[in-house]
C-alpha positions in Angstrom: -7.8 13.4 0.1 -11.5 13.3 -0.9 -12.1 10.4 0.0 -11.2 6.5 0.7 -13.3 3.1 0.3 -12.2 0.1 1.2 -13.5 -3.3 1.5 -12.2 -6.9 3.1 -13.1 -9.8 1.2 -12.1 -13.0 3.0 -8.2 -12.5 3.1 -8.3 -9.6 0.5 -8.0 -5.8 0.7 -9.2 -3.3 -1.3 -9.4 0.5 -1.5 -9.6 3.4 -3.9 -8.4 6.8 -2.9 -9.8 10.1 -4.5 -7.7 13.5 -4.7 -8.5 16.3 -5.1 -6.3 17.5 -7.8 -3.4 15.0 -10.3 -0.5 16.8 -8.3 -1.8 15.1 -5.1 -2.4 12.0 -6.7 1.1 11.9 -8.1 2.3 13.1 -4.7 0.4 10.3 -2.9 0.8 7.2 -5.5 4.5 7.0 -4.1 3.7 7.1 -0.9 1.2 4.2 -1.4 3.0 2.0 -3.5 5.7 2.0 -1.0 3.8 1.5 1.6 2.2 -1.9 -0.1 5.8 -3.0 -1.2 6.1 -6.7 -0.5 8.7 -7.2 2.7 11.9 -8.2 1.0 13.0 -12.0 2.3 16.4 -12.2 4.0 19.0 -13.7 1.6 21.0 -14.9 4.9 18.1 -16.3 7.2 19.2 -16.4 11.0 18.9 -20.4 12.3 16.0 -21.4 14.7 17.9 -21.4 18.2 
């Protein structure tokens, strides 16, 4: 990685990501977008005890 910003506006994130090459970015954007994946909601949710 070359380099990162990021920023926080209120309850918003931000960030860009340089590379230094397109393989890495390719390798990375996976990585990333799974990382950010919205949490799946239980079908099934456990009752309050």
């Amino acid at each position: 990685m070359d380099f990162l910003v990021a920023q926080v506006v209120g309850r918003k994130y931000s960030a860009a990501f340089g590379f230094e090459s397109d393989a890495d970015a390719t390798k990375c954007a996976a990585i990333i977008r799974k990382a950010t994946a919205p949490k799946k909601k239980d079908k099934n949710p456990k009752p309050a005890l």
